[in-house]
Backbone and ligand atoms as CSV (ligand in chain L), in Angstrom:
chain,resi,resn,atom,element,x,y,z
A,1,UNK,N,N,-8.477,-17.084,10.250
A,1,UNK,CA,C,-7.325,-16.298,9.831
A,1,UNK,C,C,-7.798,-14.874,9.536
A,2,UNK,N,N,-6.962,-13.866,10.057
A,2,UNK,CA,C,-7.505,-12.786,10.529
A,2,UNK,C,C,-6.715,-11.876,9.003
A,3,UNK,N,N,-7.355,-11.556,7.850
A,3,UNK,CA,C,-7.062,-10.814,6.584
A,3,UNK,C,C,-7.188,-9.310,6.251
A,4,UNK,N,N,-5.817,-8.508,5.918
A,4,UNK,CA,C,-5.715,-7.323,6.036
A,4,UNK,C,C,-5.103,-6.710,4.674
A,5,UNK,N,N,-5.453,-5.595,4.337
A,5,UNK,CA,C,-4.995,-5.567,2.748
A,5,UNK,C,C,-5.001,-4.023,2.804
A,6,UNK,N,N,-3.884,-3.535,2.014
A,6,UNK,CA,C,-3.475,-2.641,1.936
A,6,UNK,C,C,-3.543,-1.705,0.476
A,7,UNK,N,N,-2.819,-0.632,-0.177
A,7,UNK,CA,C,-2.258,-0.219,-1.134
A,7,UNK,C,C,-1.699,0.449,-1.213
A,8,UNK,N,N,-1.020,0.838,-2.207
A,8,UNK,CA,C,0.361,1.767,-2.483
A,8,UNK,C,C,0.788,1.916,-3.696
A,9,UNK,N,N,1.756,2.820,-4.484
A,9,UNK,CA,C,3.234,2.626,-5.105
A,9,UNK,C,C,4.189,1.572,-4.983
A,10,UNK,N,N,4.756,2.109,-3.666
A,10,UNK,CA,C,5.505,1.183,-3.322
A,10,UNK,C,C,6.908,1.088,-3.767
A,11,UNK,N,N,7.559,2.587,-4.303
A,11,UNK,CA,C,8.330,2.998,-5.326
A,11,UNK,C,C,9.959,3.663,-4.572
A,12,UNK,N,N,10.749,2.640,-4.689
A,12,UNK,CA,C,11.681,3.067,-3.958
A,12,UNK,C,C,11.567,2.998,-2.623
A,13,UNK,N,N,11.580,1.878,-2.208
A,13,UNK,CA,C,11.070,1.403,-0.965
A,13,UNK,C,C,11.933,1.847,-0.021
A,14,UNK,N,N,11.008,2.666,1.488
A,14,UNK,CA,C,12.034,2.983,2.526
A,14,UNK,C,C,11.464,2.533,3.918
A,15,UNK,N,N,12.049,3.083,4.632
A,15,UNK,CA,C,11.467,2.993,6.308
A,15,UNK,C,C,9.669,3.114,6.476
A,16,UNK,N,N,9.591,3.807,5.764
A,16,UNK,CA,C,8.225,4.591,6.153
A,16,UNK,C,C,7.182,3.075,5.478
A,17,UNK,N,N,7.568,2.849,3.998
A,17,UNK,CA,C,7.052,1.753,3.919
A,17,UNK,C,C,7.256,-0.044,4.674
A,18,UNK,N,N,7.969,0.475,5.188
A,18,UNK,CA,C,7.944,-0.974,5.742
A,18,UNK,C,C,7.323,-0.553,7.435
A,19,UNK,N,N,7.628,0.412,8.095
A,19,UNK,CA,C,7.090,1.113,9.136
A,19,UNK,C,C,5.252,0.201,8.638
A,20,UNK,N,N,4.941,0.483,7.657
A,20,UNK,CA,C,3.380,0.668,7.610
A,20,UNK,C,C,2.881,-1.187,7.144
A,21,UNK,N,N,4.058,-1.863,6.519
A,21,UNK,CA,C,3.558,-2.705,6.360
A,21,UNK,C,C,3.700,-3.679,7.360
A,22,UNK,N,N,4.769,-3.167,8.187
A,22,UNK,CA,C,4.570,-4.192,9.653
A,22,UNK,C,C,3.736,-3.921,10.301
A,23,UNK,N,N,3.007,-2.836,10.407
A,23,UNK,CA,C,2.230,-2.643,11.404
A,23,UNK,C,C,1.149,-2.980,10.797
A,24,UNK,N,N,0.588,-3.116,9.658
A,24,UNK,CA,C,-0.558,-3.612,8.998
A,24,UNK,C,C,-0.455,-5.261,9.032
A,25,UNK,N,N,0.546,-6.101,9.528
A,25,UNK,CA,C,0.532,-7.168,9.142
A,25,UNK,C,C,0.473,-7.807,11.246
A,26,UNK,N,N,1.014,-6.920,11.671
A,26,UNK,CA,C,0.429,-6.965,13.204
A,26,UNK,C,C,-0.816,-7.012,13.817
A,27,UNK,N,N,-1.599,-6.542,12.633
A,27,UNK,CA,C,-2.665,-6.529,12.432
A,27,UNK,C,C,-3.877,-7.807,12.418
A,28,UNK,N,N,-3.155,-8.513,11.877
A,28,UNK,CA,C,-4.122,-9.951,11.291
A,28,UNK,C,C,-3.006,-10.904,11.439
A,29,UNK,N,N,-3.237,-12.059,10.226
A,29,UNK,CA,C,-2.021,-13.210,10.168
A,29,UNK,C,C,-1.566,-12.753,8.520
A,30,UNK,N,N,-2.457,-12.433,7.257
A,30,UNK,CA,C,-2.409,-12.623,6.321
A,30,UNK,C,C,-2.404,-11.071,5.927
A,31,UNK,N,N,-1.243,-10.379,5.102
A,31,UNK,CA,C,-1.187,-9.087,4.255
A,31,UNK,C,C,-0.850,-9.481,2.971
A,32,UNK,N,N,-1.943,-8.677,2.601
A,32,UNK,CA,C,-2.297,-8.774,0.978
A,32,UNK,C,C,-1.961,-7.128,0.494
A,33,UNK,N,N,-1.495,-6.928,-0.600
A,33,UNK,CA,C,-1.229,-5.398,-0.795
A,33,UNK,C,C,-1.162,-5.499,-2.159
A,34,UNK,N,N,-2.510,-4.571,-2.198
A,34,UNK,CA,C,-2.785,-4.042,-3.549
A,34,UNK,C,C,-1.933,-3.290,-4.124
A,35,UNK,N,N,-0.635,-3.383,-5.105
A,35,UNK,CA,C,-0.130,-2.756,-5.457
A,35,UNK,C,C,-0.524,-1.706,-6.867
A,36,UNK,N,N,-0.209,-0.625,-7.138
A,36,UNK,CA,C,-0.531,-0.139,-7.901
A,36,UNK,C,C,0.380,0.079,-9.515
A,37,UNK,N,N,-0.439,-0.078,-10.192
A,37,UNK,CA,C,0.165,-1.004,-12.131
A,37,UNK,C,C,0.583,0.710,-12.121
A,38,UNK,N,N,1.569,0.436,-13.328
A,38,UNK,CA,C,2.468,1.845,-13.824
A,38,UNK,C,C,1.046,2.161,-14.664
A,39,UNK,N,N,0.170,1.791,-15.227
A,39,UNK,CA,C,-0.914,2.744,-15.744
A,39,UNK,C,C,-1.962,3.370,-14.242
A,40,UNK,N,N,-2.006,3.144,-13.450
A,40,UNK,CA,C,-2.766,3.219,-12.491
A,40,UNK,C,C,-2.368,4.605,-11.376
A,41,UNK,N,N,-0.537,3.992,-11.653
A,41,UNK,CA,C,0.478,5.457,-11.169
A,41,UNK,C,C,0.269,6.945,-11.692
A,42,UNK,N,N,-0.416,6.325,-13.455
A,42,UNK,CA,C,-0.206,7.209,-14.571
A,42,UNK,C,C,-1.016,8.350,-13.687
A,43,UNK,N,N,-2.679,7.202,-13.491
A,43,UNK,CA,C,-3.990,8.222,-13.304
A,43,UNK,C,C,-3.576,8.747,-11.994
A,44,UNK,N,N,-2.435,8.548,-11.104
A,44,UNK,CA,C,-2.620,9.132,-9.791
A,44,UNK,C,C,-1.309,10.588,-10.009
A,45,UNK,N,N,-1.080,10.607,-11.476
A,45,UNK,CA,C,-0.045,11.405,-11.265
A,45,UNK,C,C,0.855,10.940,-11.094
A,46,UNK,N,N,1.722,9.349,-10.930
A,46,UNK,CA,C,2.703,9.205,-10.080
A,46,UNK,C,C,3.421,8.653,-11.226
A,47,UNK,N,N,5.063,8.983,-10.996
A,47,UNK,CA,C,5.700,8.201,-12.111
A,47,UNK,C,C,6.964,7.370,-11.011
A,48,UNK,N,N,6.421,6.118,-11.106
A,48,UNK,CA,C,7.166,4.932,-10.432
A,48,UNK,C,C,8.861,4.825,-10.702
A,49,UNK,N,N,10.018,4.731,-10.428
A,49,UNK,CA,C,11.078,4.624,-11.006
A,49,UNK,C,C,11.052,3.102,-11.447
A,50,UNK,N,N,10.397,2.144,-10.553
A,50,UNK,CA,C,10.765,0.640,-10.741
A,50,UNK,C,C,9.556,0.455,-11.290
A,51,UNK,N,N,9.715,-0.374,-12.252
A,51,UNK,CA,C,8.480,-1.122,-13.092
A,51,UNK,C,C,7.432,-1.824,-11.941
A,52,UNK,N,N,5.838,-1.958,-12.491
A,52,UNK,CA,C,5.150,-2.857,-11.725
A,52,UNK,C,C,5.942,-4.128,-11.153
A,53,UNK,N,N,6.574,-4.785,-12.242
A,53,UNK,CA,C,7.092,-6.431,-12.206
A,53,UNK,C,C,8.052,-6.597,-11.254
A,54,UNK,N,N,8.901,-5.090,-10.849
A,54,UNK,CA,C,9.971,-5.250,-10.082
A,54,UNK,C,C,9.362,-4.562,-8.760
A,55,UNK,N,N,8.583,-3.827,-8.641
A,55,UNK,CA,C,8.418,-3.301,-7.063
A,55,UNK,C,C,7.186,-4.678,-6.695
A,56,UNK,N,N,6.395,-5.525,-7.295
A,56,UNK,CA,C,5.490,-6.683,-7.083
A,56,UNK,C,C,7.196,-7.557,-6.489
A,57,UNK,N,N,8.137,-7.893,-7.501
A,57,UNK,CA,C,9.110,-8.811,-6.968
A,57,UNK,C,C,9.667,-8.127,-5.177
A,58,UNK,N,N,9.928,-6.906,-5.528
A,58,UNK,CA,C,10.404,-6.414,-3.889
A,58,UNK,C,C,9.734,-6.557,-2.856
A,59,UNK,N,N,8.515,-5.997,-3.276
A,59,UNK,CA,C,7.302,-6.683,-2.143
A,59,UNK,C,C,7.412,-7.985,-1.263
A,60,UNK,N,N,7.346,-8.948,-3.041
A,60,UNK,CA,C,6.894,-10.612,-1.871
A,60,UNK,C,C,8.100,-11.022,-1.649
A,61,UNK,N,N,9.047,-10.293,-1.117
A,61,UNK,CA,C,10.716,-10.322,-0.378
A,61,UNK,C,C,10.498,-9.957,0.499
A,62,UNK,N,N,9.319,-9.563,0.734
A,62,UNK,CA,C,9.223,-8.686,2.138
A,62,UNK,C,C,8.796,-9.490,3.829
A,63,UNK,N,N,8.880,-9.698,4.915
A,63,UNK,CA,C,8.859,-11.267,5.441
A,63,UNK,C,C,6.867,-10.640,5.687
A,64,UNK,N,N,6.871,-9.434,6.069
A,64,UNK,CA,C,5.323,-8.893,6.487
A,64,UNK,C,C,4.683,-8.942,5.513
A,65,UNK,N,N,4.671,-9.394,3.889
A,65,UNK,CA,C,3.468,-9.304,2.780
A,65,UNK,C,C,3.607,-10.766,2.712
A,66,UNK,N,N,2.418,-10.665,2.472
A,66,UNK,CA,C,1.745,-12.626,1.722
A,66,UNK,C,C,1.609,-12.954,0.570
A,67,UNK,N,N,0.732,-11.710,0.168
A,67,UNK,CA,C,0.607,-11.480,-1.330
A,67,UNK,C,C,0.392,-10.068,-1.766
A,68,UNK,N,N,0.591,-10.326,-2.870
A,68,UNK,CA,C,0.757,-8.714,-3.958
A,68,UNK,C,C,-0.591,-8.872,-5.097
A,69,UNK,N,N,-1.559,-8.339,-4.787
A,69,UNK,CA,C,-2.448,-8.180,-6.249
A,69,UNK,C,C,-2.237,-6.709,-6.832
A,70,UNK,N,N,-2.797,-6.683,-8.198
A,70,UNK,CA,C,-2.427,-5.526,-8.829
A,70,UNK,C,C,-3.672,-4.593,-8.909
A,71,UNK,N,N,-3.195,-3.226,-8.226
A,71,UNK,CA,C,-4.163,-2.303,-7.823
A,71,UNK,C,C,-4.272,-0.729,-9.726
A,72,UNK,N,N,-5.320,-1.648,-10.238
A,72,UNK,CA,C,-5.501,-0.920,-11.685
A,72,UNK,C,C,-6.474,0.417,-11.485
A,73,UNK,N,N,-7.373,0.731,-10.368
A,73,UNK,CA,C,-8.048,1.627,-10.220
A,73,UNK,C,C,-8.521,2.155,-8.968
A,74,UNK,N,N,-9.155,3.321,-8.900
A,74,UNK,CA,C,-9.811,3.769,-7.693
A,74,UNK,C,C,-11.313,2.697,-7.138
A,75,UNK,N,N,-11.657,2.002,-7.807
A,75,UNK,CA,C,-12.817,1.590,-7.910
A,75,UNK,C,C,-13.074,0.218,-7.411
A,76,UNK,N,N,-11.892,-0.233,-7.292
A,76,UNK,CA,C,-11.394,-1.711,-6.665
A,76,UNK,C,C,-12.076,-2.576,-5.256
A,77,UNK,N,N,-11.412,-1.393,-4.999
A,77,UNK,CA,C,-11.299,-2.077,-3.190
A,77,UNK,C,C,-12.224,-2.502,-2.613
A,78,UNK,N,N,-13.806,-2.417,-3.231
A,78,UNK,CA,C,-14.829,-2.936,-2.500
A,78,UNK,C,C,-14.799,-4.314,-2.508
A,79,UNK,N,N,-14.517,-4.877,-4.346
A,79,UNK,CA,C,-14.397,-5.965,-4.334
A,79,UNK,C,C,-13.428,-7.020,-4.335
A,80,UNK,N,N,-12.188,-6.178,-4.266
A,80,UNK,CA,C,-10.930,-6.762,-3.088
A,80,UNK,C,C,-10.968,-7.209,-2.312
A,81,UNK,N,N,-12.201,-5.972,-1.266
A,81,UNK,CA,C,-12.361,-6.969,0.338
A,81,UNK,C,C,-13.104,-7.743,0.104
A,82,UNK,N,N,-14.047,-7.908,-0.795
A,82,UNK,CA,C,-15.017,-9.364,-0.506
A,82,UNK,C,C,-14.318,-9.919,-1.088
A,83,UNK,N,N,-13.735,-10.466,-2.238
A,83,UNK,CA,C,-13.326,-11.380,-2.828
A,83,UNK,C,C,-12.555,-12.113,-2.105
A,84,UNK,N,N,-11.488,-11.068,-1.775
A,84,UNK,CA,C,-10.422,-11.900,-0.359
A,84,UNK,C,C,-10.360,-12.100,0.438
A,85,UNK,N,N,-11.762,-11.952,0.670
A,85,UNK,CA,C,-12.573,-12.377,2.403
A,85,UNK,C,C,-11.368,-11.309,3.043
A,86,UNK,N,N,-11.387,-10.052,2.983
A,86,UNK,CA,C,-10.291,-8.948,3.873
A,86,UNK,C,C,-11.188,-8.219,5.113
A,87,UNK,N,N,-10.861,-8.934,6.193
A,87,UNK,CA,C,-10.940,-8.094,7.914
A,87,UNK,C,C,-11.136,-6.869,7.845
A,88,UNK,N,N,-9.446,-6.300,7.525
A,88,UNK,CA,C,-9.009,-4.973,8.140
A,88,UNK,C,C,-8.354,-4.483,6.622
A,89,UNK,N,N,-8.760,-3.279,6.905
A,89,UNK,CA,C,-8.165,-2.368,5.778
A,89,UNK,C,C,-7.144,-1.350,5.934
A,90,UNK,N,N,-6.150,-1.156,5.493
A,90,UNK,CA,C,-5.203,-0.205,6.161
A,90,UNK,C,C,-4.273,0.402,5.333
A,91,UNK,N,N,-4.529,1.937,5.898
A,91,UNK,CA,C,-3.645,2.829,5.327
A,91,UNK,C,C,-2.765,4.006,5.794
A,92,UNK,N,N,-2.005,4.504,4.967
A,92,UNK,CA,C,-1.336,5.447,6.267
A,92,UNK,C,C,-2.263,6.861,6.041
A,93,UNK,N,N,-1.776,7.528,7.760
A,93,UNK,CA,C,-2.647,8.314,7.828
A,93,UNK,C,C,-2.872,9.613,7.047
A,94,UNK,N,N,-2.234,9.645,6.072
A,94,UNK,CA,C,-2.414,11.300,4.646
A,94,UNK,C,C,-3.530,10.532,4.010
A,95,UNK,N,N,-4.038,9.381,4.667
A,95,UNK,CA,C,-5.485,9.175,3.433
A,95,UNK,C,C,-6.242,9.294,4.452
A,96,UNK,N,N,-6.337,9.851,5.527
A,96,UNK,CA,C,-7.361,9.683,6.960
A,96,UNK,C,C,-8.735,10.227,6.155
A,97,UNK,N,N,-9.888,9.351,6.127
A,97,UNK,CA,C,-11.033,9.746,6.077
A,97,UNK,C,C,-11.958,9.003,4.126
A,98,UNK,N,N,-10.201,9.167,3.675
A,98,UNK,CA,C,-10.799,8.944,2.282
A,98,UNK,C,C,-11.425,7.227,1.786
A,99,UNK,N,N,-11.204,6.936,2.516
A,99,UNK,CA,C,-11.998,5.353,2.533
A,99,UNK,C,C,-12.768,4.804,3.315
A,100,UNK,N,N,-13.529,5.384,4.321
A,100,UNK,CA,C,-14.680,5.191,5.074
A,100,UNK,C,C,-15.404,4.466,4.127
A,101,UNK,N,N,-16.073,4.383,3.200
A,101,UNK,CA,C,-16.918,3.831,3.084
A,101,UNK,C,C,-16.784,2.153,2.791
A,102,UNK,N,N,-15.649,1.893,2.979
A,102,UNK,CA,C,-15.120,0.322,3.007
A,102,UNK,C,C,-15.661,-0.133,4.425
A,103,UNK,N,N,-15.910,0.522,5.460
A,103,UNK,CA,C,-16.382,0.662,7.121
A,103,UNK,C,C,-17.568,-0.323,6.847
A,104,UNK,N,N,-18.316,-0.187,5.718
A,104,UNK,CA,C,-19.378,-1.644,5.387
A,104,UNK,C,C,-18.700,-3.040,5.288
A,105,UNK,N,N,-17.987,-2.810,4.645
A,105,UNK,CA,C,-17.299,-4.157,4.687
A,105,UNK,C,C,-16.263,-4.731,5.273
A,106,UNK,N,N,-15.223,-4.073,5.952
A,106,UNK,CA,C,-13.975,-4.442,7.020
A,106,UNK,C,C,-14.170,-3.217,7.748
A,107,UNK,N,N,-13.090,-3.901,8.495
A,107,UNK,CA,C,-12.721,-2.731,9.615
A,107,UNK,C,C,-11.560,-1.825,9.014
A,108,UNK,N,N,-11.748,-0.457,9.029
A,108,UNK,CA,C,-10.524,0.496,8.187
A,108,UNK,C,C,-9.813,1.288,9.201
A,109,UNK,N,N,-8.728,1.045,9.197
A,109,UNK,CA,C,-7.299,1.446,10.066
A,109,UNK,C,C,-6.717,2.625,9.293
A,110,UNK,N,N,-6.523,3.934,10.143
A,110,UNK,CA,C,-5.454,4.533,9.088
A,110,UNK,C,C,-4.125,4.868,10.191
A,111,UNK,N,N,-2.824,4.699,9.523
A,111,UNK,CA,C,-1.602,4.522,10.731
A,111,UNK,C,C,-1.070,5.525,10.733
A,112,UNK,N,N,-0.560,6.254,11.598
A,112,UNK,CA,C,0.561,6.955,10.982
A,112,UNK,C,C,1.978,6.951,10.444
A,113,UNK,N,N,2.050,7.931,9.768
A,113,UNK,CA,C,2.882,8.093,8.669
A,113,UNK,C,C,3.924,7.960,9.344
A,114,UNK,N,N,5.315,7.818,8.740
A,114,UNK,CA,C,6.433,7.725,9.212
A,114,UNK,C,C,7.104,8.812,8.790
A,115,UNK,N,N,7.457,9.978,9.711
A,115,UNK,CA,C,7.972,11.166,9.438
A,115,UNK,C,C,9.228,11.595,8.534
A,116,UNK,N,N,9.244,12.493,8.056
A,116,UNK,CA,C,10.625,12.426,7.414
A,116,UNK,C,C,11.163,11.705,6.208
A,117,UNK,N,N,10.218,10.908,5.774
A,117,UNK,CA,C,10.831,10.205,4.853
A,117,UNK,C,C,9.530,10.136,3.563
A,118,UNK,N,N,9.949,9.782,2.282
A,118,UNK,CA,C,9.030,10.204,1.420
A,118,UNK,C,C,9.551,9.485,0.173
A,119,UNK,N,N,9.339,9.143,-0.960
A,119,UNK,CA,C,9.691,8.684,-2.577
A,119,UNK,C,C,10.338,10.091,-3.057
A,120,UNK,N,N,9.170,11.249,-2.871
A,120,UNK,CA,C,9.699,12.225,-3.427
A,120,UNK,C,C,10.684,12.638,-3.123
A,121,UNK,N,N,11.113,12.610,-1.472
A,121,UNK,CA,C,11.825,13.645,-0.866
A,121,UNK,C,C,13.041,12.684,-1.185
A,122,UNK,N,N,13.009,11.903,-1.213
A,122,UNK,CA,C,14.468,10.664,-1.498
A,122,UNK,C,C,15.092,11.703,-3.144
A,123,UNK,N,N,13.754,11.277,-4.239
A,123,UNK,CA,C,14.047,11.854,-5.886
A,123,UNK,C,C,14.537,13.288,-5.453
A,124,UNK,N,N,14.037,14.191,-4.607
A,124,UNK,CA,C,14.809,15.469,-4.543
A,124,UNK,C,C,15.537,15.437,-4.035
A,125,UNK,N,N,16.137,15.226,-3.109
A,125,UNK,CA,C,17.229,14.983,-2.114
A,125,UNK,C,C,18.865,14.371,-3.336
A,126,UNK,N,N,18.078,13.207,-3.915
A,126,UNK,CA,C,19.120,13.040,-4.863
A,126,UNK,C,C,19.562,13.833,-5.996
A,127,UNK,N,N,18.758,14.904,-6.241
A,127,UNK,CA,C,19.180,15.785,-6.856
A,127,UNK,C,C,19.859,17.133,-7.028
A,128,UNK,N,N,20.304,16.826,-5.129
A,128,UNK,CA,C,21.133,17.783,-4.809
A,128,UNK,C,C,22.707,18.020,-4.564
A,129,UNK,N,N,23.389,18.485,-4.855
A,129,UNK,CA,C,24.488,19.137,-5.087
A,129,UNK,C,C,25.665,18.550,-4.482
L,1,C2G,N1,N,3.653,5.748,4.050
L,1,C2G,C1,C,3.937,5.949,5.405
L,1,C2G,N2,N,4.943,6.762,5.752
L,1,C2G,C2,C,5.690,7.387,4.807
L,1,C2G,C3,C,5.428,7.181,3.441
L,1,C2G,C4,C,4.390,6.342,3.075
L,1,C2G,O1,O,3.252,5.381,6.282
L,1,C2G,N3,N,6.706,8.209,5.210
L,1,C2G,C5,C,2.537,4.859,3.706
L,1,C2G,C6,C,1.422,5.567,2.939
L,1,C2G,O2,O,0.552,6.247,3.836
L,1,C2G,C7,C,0.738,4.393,2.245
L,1,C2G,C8,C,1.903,3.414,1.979
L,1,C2G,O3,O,2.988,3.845,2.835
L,1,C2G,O4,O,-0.200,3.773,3.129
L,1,C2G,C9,C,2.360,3.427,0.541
L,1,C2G,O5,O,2.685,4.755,0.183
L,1,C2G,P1,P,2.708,5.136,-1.384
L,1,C2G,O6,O,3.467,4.105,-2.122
L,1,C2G,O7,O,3.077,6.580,-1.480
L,1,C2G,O8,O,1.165,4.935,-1.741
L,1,C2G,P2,P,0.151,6.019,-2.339
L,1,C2G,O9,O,0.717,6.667,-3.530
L,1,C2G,O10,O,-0.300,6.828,-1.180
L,1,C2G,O11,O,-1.016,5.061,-2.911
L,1,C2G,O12,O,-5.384,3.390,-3.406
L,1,C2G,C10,C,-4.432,3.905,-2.515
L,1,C2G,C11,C,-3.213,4.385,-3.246
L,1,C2G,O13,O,-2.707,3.392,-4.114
L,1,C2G,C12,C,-2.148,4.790,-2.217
């Protein structure tokens, strides 16, 4: 069984995210996606609208995720992929380059992005007139 694992927000879920998680799950048989905890959002700057508990529930609704673990730091992912015996690693392409060094332990995919669409640009967009 061919294991692929991801991460994210995951915050206000649109096209672009599901764009990335089908194609990450085309990938292998099994997607695992490290999601990231509202303290974890904190350190990335990001302020989630939906709680951890509810974007983890939207997720495993999703028919392309398997499972949801909770992504608490930058520091993780090495032992993500071993632990979960993870193949392929995958991300979209605005992180191109920043996780090479997982290249020891899986194979690392970066996809592209799905144009046009964004968390933020949704929060601004709704704040217009
Ligand atoms: N994404 C995409 N197209 C978009 C928007 C997002 O392909 N239009 C992808 C991103 O590249 C990412 C995934 O969807 O692979 C989730 O995006 P975010 O929730 O914004 O994740 P991010 O804040 O980039 O967190 O350790 C990695 C971080 O947790 C990534």
């Amino acid at each position: 069984m061919k294991k692929v694992i991801t991460y994210g927000t995951y915050d206000l879920l649109h096209s672009g995210h599901i764009n990335l998680l089908r194609r990450a799950k085309e990938l292998g048989d099994y997607l695992v996606v490290g999601l990231s905890t509202d303290e974890f959002n904190a350190l990335k700057e990001k302020k989630a609208y939906h709680s951890y508990e509810d974007r983890k529930m939207i997720l495993e609704a999703i028919r392309y995720v398997d499972e949801v673990i909770p992504e608490h730091n930058w520091e993780q992912k090495v032992q993500d992929v071993i632990d979960n015996e993870i193949d392929i690693f995958v991300m979209g392409d605005d992180w191109e380059g920043h996780f090479d060094f997982l290249k020891e332990y899986c194979e690392v995919v970066y996809l592209p992005r799905t144009a046009g669409i964004s968390t933020t640009k949704i929060k601004k967009d709704l704040l217009q007139p």
